[in-house]
PLY file of the C-alpha trace (Angstrom):
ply
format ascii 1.0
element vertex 469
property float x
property float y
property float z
element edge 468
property int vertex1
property int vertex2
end_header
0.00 0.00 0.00
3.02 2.38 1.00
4.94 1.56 -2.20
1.63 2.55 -4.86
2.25 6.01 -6.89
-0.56 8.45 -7.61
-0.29 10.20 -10.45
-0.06 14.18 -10.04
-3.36 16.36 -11.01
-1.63 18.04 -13.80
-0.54 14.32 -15.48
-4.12 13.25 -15.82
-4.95 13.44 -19.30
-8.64 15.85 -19.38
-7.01 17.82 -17.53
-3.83 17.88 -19.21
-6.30 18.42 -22.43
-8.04 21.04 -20.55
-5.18 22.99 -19.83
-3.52 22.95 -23.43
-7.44 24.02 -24.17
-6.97 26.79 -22.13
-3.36 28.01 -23.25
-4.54 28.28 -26.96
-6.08 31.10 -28.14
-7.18 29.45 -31.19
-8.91 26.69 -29.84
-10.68 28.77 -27.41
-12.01 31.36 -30.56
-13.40 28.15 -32.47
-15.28 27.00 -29.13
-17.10 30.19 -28.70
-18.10 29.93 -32.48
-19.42 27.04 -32.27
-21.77 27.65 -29.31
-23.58 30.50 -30.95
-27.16 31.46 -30.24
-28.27 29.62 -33.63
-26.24 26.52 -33.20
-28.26 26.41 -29.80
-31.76 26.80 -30.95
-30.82 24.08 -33.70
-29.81 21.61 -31.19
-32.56 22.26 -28.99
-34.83 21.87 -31.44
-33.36 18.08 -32.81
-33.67 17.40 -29.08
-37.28 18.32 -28.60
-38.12 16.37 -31.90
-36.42 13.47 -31.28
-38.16 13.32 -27.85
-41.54 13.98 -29.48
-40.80 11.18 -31.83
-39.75 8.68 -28.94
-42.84 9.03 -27.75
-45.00 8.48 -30.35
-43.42 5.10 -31.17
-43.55 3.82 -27.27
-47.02 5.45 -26.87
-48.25 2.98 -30.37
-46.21 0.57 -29.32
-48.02 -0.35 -25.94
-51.80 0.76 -27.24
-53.91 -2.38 -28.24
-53.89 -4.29 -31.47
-56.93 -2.45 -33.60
-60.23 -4.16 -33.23
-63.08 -2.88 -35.79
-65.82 -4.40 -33.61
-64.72 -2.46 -30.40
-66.19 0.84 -31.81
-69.31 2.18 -30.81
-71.28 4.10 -32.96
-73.05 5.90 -30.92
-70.03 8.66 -30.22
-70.11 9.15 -34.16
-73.25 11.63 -35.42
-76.05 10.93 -37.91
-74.60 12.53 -40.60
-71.21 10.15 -40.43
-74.19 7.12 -41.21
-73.79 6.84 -45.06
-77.20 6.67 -47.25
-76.87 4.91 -51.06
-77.98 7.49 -53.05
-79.42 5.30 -55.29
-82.30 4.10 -52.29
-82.61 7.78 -51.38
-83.49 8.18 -55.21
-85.77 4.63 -55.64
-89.57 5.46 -55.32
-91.90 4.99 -52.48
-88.53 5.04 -50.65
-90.07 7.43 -48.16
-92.78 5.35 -47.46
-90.64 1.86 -46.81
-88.81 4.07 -44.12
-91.80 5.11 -42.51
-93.18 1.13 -42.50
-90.10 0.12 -40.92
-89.96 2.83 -38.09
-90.76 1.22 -35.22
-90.26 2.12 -31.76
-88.66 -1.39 -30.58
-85.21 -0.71 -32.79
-82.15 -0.33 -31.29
-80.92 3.51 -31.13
-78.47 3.10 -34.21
-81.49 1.80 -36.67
-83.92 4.78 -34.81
-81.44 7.29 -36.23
-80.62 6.07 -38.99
-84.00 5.97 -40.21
-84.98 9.13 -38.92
-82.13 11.00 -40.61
-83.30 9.32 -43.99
-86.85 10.36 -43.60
-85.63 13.49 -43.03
-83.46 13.67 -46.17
-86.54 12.12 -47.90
-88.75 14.84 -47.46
-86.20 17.68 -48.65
-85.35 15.23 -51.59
-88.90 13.92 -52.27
-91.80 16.62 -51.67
-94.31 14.99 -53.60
-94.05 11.79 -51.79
-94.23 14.04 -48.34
-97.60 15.79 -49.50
-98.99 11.61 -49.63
-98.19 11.21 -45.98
-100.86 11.13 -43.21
-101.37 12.63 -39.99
-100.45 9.41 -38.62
-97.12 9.34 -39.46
-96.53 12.90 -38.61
-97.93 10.93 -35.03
-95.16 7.98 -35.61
-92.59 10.60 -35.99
-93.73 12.69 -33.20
-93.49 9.27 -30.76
-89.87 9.33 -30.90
-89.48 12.85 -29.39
-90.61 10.66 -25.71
-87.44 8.46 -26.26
-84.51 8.04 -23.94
-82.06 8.68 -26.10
-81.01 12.13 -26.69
-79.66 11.74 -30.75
-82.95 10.31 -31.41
-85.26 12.99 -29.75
-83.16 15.23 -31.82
-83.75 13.39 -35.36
-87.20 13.61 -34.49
-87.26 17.00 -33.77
-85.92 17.26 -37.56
-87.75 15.02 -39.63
-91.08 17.21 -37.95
-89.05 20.08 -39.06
-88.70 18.82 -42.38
-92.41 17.79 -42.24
-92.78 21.50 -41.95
-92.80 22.30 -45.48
-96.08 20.93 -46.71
-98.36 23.18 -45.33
-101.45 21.02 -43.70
-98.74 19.42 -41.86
-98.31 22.32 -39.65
-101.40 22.23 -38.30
-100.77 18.70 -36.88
-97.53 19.27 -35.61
-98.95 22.56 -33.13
-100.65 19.94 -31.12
-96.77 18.42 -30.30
-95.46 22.79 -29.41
-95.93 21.61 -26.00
-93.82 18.82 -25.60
-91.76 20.44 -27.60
-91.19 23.55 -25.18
-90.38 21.75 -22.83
-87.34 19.57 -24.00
-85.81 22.86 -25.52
-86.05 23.98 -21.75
-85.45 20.94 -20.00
-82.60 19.84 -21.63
-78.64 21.45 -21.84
-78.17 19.76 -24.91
-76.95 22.01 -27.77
-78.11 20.40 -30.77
-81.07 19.33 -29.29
-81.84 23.05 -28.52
-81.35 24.26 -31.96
-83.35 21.38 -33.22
-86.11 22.25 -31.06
-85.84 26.22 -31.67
-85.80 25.94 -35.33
-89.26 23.48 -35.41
-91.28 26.46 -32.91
-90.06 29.22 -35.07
-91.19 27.32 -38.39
-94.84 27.17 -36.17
-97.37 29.40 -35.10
-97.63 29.11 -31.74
-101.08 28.12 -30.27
-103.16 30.66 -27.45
-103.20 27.83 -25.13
-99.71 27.98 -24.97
-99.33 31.29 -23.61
-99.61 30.10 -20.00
-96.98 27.36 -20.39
-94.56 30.37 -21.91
-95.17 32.87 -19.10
-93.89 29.99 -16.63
-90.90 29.36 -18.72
-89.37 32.58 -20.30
-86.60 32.54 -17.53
-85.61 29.65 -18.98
-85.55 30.65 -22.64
-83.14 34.03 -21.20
-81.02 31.49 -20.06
-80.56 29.99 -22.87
-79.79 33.44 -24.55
-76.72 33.85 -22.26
-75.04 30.35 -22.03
-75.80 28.84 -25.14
-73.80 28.95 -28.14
-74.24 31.08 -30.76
-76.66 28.90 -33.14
-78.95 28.65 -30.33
-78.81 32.55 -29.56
-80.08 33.10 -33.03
-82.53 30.71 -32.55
-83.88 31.73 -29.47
-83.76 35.60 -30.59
-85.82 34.61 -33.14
-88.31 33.02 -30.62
-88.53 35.91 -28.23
-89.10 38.28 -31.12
-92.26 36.43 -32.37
-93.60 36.44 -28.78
-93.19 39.90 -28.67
-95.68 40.42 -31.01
-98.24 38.85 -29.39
-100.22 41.44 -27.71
-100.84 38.81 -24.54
-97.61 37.75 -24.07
-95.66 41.25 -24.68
-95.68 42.58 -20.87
-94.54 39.04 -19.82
-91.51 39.51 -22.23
-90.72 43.26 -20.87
-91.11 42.38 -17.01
-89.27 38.65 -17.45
-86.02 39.44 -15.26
-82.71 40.14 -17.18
-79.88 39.15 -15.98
-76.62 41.66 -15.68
-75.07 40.00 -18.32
-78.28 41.06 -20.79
-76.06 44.14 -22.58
-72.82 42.25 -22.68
-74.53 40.81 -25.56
-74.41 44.16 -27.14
-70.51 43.54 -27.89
-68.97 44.41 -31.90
-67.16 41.96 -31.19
-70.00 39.09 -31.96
-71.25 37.81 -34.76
-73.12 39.64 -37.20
-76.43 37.48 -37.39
-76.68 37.12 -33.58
-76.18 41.00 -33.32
-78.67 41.50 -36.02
-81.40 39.33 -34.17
-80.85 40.70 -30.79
-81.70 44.26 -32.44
-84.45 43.03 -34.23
-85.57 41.77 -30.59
-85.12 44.73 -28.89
-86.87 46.57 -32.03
-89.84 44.14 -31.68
-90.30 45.22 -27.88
-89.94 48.88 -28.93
-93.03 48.92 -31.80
-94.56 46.77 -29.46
-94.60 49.82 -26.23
-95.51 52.20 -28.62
-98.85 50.39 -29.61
-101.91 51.81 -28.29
-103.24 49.15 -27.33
-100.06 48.80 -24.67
-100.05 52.94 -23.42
-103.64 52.23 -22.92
-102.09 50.22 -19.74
-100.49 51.95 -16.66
-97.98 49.02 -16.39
-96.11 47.99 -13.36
-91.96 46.58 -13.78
-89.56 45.05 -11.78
-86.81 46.63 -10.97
-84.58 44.00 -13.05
-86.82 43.06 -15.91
-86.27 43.66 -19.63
-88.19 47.29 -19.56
-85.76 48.39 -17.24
-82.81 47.27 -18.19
-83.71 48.65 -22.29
-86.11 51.96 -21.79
-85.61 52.55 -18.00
-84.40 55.94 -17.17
-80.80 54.30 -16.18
-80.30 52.23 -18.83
-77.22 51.62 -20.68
-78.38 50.35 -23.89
-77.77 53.92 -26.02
-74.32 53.58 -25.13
-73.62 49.97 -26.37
-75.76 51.27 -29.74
-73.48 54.02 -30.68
-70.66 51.22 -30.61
-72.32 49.35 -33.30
-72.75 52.48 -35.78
-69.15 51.48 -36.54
-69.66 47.49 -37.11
-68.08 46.28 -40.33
-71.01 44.64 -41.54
-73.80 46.57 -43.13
-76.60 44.77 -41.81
-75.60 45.46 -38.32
-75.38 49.13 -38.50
-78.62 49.69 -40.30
-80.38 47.54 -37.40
-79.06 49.81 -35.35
-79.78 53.11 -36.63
-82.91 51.52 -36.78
-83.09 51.01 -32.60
-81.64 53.95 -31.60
-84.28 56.38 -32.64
-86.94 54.20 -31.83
-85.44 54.09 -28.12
-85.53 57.64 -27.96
-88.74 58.01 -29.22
-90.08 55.71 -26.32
-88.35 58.28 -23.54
-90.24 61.02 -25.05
-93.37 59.26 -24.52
-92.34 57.68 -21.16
-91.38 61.44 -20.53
-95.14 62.63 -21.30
-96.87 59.94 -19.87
-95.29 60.79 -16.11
-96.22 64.28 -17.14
-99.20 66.28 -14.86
-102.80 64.29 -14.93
-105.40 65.27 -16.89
-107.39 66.68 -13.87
-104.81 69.01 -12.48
-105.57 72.38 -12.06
-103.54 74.33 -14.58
-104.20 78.48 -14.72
-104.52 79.25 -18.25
-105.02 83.67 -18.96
-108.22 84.52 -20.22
-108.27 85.55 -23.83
-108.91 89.41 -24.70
-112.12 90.38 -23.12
-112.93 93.06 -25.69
-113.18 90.88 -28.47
-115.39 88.40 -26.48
-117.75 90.76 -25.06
-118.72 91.83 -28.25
-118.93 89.08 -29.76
-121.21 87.77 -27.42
-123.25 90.80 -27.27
-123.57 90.96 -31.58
-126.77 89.71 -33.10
-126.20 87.59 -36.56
-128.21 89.06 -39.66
-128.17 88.54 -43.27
-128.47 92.25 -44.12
-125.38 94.15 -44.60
-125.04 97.19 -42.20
-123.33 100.17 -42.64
-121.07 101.37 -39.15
-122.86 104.64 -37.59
-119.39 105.99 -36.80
-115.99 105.21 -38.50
-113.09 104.23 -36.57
-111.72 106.90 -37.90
-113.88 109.21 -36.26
-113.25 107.52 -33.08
-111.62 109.61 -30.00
-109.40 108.01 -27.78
-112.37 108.33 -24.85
-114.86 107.03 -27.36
-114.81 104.22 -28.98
-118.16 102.73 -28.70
-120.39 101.66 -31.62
-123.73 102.27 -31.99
-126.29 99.27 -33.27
-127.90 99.80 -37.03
-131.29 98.92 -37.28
-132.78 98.16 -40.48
-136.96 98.46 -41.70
-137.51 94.84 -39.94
-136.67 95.84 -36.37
-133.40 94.02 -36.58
-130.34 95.08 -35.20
-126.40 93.92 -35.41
-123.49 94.84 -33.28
-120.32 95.22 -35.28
-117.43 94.05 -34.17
-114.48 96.58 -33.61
-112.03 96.41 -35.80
-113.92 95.80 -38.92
-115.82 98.08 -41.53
-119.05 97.93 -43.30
-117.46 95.36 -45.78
-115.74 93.18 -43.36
-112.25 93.32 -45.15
-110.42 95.98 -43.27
-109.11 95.75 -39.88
-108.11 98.69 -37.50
-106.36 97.95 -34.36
-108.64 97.50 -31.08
-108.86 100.39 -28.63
-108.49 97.89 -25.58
-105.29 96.38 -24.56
-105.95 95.39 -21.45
-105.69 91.39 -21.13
-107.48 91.66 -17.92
-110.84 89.48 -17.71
-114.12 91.71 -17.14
-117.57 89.59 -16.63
-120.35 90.78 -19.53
-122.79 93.04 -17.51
-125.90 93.35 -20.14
-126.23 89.28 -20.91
-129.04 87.60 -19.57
-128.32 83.91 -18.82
-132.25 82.96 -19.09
-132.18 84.21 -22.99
-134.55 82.47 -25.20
-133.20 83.57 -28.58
-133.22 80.36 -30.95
-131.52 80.59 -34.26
-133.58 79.30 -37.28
-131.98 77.24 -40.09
-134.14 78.25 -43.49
-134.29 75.94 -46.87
-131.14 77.68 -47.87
-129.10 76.44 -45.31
-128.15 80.05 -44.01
-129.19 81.04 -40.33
-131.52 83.42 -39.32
-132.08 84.95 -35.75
-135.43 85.86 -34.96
-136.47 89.41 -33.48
-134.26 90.66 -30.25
-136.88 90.37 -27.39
-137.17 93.05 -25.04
-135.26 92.13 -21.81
-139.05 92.88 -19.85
-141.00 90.62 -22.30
-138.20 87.85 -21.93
-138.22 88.15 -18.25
-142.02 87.81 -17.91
-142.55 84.94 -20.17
-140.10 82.98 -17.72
0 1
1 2
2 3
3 4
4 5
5 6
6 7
7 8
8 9
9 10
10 11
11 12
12 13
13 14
14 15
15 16
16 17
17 18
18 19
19 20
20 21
21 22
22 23
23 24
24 25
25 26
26 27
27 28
28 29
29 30
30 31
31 32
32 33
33 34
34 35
35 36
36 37
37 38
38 39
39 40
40 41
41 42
42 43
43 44
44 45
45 46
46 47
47 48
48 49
49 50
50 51
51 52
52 53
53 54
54 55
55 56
56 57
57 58
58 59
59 60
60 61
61 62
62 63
63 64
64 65
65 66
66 67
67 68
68 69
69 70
70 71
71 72
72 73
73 74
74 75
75 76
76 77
77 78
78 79
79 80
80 81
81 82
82 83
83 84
84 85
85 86
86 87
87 88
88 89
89 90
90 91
91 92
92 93
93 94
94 95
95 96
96 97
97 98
98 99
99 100
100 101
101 102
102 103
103 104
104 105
105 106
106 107
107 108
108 109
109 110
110 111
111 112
112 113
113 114
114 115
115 116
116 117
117 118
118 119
119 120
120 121
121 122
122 123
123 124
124 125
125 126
126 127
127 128
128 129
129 130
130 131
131 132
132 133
133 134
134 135
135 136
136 137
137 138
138 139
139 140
140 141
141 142
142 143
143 144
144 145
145 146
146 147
147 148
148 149
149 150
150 151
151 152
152 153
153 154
154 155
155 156
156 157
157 158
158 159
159 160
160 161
161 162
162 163
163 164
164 165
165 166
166 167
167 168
168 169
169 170
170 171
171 172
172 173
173 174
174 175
175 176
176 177
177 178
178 179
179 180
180 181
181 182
182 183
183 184
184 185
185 186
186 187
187 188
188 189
189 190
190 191
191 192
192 193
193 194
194 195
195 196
196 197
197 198
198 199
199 200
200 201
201 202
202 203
203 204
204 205
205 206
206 207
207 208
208 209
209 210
210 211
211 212
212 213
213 214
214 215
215 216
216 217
217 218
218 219
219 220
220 221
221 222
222 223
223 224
224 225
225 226
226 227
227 228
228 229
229 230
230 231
231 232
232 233
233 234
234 235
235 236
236 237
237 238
238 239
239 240
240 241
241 242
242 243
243 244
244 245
245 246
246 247
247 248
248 249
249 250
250 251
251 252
252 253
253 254
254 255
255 256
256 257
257 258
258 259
259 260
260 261
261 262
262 263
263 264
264 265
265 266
266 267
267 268
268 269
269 270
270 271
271 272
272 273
273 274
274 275
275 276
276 277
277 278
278 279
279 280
280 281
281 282
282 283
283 284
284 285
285 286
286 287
287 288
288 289
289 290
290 291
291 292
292 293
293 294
294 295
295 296
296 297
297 298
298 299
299 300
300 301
301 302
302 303
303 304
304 305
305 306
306 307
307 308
308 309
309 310
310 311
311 312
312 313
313 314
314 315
315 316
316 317
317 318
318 319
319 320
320 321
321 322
322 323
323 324
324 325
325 326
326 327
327 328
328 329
329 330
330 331
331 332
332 333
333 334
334 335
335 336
336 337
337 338
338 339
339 340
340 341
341 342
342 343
343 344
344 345
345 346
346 347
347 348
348 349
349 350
350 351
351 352
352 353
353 354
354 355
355 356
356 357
357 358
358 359
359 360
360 361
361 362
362 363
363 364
364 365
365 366
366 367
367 368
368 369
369 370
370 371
371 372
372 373
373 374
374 375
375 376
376 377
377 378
378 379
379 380
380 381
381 382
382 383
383 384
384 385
385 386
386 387
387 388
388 389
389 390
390 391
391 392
392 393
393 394
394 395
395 396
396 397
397 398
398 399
399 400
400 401
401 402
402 403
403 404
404 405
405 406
406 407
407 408
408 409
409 410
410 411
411 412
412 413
413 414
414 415
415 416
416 417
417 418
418 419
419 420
420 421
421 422
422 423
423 424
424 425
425 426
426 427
427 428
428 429
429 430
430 431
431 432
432 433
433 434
434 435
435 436
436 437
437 438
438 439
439 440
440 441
441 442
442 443
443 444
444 445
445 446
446 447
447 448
448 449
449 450
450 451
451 452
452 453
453 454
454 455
455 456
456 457
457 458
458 459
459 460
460 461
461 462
462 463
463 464
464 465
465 466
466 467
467 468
């Protein structure tokens, strides 16, 4: 042990290597060059690749050998299930589908065939017009089975159903049932489905009630659904809105806060376009008489509020979508905007005074009206006993002219024996004066002759008048 050598730290040979490394110049110049920034990034790039690549192979090389029969179908959608266009073509095709629907299939073959019928009635209109009510009822079965792909096939082939006319009429009896899986159910598709069949249908009167309880729901759906079901359910709200019964149920339904974030340019065009067509629909619809004929009552959160109360901040998210790059957005919307404004001014004059208050109005010129009431009509012409001319500034009276009849008339002042020239009235004081020589028990009549002109009869004496009361 006492007789083994080490060897010295400078004989070992890295460092020995290192050293001689170190005492070049040259060597140490071609090091630095070849640890550049780009020489980096290259090599960290072949790293990350081959690592990437590694991982694929062990990750395919432990998965299971490929089994065809191991994959479910039911993870794939209807429109993945191939259809021979030559049966979609063959005749009375339609028909053979609708034989061999049948409620004890397995979910696959309910699909399948649903989605055909459907394509069948776009493809083949003539053979949908020889249908029957009853197999609008077959179709309408489905939309009660557990299986959400197949309530949603149904809810299309009624759609497509939709386009010969007496069908409709059939399928109203199913709005219903048809409400309420749109509301009962988170499923996307199946909400559009359902959307686009009640907005292809009038909706029935004795559906109202079921609506009231459930527009919540439907504003719900307006703020966590996807797009394609916003538009759809847009379009929804805007045709209740124009039912008169169901239009104060859609302003006082409670908004939520997140209501005007809708009003973002950032959107999509068609879902900004139907959200102002909504809000135009509830505009029209306040300004109809028949709806200011109501003193109406909101909550403090609904829809009025939040659009045409006094706080909202609708006007502002308008003005942002002047600007929007498509066309159709920024005529809706100079559309709204005066049609909001409009409906201030009238909220404005409705909170205005009552009808019954007492508002002091100033008498008219008492001058004018004195003598007016004091004249007596006639169809002579008279002739002014004094000109205003003539007149002094402490006279200005008019005497009566009295023709062969016994009749008399008052001119008025300001006027001459033809009626055409005016002279300025004496009296400018506005102040009212009561008329002292009227008697309120007068019995003067006025007389309509063949001619259709009026004539008064004789001025009674105010004693004879007096004693035949």
């Amino acid at each position: 042990m006492n007789n083994l050598a080490f060897p010295q730290l400078g004989e070992l040979p890295g460092v020995r290597a290192l050293s001689d490394f170190l005492e070049d110049p040259g060597k140490m110049m071609k090091y630095y060059e070849a640890i550049s920034r780009r020489n980096v990034v290259n090599a960290a790039t072949g790293a990350t690749a081959i690592y990437l690549i590694s991982k694929t192979l062990l990750a395919m090389l432990k998965s299971p050998p490929f089994n065809p029969a191991r994959i479910s179908s039911s993870g794939l959608s209807v429109e993945s299930y191939s259809v021979p266009s030559s049966r979609m073509n063959a005749p009375g095709e339609l028909r053979r589908l609708l034989q061999t629907l049948r409620p004890n299939l397995d979910d696959d073959s309910k699909r399948t065939t649903l989605h055909t019928i459907t394509q069948c009635i776009y493809l083949k209109e003539t053979e949908a017009n020889a249908c029957t009510n009853d197999d609008i009822k077959l179709v309408a079965s489905f939309l009660d089975d557990g299986d959400k792909i197949t309530k949603m096939e149904a809810l299309n082939a009624l759609k497509a159903f939709t386009v010969v006319w007496r069908f409709k009429i059939k399928i109203q009896e199913y709005v219903p049932k048809i409400i309420e899986l749109v509301t009962s159910n988170w499923d996307m598709n199946l909400q559009v489905a359902g959307l686009k069949l009640l907005n292809g249908l009038h909706i029935p009167n004795s559906t109202h009630s079921l609506l009231r309880r459930l527009l919540p729901n439907f504003m719900e759906i307006l703020l966590v659904a996807n797009t394609l079901a916003k538009v759809q359910v847009l379009k929804f709200l805007s045709t209740l809105a124009q039912e008169e019964d169901l239009l104060y149920d859609v302003m006082n339904c409670r908004a939520p806060p997140e209501f005007l974030s809708l009003f973002q340019p950032s959107l999509p065009g068609n879902l900004l376009c139907e959200l102002l067509v909504f809000v135009e629909c509830l505009s029209v619809g306040r300004l109809s008489p028949q709806y200011q004929s109501v003193d109406w009552q909101y909550s403090d959160n609904s829809l009025h509020e939040t659009i045409f109360g006094e706080n909202s901040r609708l006007p502002d998210r308008l003005l942002a979508l002047i600007i929007h790059p498509e066309e159709d957005v920024q005529a809706q919307a100079c559309k709204v905007i005066p049609s909001l404004r409009l409906n201030r001014e009238e909220s404005k004059l409705a909170s205005g005074p009552p009808f019954d208050a007492n508002i002091s109005v100033q008498p008219l010129e008492s001058t004018r009206i004195s003598q007016a009431a004091n004249s007596v009509l006639s169809n002579h012409p008279f002739v002014l006993s004094t000109h205003p001319s003539d007149a002094t500034d402490t006279d200005t009276s008019f005497h009566p002219v009295h023709d062969d009849s016994g009749r008399s008339f008052y001119p008025l002042q300001g006027t001459d024996e033809t009626g055409d020239s005016f002279y300025p009235l004496q009296r400018t004081d506005h102040s009212f004066h009561p008329l002292e020589n009227v008697s309120v028990n007068s019995s003067s009549r006025v007389l309509e002759d063949s001619f259709g002109s009026f004539h008064p009869p004789p001025a009674a004496p105010l004693g004879d008048s007096d004693s035949s009361t």
